[in-house]
N, C-alpha and C positions, 0 to 999 in steps of 0.2 A: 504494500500500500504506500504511494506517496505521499511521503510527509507535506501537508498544508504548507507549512513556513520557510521551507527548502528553498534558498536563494531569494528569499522577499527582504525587501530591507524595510527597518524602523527606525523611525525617529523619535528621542526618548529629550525633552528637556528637563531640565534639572536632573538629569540623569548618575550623578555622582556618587549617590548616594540610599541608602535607606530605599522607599519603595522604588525610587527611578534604578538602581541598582540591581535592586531583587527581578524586575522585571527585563531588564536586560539580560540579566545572564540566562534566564528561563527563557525569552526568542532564542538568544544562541546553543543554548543547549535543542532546541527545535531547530534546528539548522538553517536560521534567519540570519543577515548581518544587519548590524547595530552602529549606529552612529549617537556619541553621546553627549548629549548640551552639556557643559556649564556655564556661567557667568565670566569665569576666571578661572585657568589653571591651580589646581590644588591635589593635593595629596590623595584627595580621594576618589579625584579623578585617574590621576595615575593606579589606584588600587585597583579601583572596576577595570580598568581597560589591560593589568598585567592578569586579573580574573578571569577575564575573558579570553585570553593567550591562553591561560592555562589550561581552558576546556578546548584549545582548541578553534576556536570560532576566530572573526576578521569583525574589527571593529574600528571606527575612526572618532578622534574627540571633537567634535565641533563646539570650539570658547568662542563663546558673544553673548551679547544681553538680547536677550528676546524682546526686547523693549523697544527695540533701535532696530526699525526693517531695514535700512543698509546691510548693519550684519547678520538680520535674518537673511538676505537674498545670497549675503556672502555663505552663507553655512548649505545653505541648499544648495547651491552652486557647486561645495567642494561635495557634496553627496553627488548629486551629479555625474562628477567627474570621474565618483569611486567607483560607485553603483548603477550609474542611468536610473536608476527610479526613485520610488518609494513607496510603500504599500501601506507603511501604520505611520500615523502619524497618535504619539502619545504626550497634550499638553498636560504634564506633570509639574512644569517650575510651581515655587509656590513664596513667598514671603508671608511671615504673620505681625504685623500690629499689637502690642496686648495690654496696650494704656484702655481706662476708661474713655469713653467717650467724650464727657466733657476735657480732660488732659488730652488727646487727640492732638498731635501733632498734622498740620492740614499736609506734609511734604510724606510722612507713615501713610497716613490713610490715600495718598494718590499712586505713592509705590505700591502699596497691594494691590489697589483697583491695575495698577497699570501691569503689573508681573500677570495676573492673573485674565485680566480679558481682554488687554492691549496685546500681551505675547498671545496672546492663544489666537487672537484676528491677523498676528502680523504670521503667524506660523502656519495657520492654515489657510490664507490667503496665498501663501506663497508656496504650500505644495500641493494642494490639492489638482493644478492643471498636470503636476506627473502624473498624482492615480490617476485623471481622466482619460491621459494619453496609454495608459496602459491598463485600461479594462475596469478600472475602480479601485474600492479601498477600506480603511476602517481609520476612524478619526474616535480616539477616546481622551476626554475630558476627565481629568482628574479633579473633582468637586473635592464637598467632605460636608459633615456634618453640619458644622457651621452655616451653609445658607438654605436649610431645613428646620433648624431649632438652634433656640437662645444659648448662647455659652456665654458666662462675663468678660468684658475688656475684649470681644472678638467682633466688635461690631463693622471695620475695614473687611474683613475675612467674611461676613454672615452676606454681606451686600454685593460681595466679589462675585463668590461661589452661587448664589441665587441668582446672577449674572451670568455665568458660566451653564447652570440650567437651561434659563432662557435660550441661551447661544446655541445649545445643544439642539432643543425642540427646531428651533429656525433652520439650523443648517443639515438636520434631516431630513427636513420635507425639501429643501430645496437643492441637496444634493443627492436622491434617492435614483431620479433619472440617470445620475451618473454611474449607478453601483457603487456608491458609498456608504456607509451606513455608520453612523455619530451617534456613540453617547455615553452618558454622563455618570462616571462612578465616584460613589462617596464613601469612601471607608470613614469606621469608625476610630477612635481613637487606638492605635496601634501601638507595637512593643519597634519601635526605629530609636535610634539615637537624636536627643534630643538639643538643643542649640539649650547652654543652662542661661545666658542671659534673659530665653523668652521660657520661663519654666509651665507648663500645662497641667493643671489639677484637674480632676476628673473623680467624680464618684462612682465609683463599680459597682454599686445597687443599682444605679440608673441602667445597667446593663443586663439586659433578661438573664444572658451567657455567663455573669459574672466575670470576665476576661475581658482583657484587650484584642483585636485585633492582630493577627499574625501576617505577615508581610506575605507567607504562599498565599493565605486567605484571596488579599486582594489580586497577586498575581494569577490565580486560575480562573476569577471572574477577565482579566484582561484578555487572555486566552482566550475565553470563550467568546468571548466580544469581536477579536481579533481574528479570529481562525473562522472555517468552513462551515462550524454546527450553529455560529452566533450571524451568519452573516442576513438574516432577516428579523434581527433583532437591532431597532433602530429609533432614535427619539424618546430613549429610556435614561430614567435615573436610576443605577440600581445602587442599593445599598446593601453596606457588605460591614454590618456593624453588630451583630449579635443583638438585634433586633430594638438598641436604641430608640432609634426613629421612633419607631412605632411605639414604644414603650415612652412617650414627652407627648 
């Protein structure tokens, strides 16, 4: 049986790390290559991509701000160059805010909005004419909790990510002609390493599961979103949170 992901390429931003990380090594281990966003060259960029050596797989770093379509056009470009296509497109970056709202810094609260559905318009503006030239695609939205239900000090993030919903419903109905199909996953609060200057409290009774989120968790829903059994699933938010949501 042909593997599905066998010579497709993805594009992962924020990918250096944590779930952008987990999820690339699981395309490469599906025999997919991997091109990985970050901001800036850092250490953890070099780890995912000697990770990725190490299974074996072909990967390239693409550093730039998703913010800035100059070097989004320059990143798709050197994919291009590597690959001629691109088949996933996964907006992952993400930035969090975690002042209250009145202390709200207006320069915080425009970086989130802007990481989040500035990069994800300037990214999938910019590649979705490869899937079309090459038969379609899968376009997944990295949401989260946050623009579903209240968390305190996250109101940058709540307005983002319900923004990023939106964006989702839109550009399914109107990329469905092309055989693309977009959308929108929101893990729940997960076990990733954490930035300690933006520290996240979370009460685990709110959680049906009693648990965190586990990073394969959300990697097998990307999978299936991504691959051959998900591709008539489209204009979805799924949540993948040990039933949170539903439990607020």
């Amino acid at each position: 049986m042909t593997n599905f992901f066998e010579e497709k390429v993805v594009f992962i931003t924020g990918g250096a790390k944590n779930l952008g990380r987990a999820m690339a090594l699981e395309f490469v281990k599906r025999g997919a290559h991997v091109a990985v966003n970050a901001r800036t060259h850092t250490s953890d960029l070099d780890e995912t991509l000697k990770m990725i050596e190490d299974l074996g797989g072909r990967a390239i770093a693409c550093v730039g701000d998703i913010t800035n379509r100059v070097e989004v056009d320059d990143m798709v470009e050197k994919i291009k160059h590597e690959y001629h296509r691109i088949d996933v497109l996964i907006n992952n970056a993400v930035t969090h805010a975690t002042q209250s709202f009145l202390d709200l810094d207006y320069a915080e609260w425009q970086r989130t909005i802007s990481v989040t559905l500035d990069g994800s318009f300037h990214c999938t503006q910019a590649i979705v004419p490869l899937m079309i030239e090459s038969g379609g695609g899968s376009i997944i939205n990295m949401g989260g909790m946050f623009g579903h239900m209240p968390v305190p000090n996250r109101s940058p993030s709540s307005a983002a990510k319900a923004g990023l919903a939106g964006l989702t419903r839109a550009l399914a109905l109107e990329f469905a002609k092309y055989n693309i199909n977009v959308n929108y996953l929101a893990p729940g609060p997960a076990n990733t390493v954490r930035d300690p200057s933006k520290p996240f409290q979370f009460d685990l009774s709110r959680i049906p599961f009693g648990r965190f989120t586990e990073a394969s968790e959300v990697v097998n829903m990307v999978m299936l979103l991504s691959g051959k059994e998900g591709r008539y699933i489209t204009g979805q938010s799924m949540h993948v949170n040990g039933g949170v949501f539903m439990n607020n």
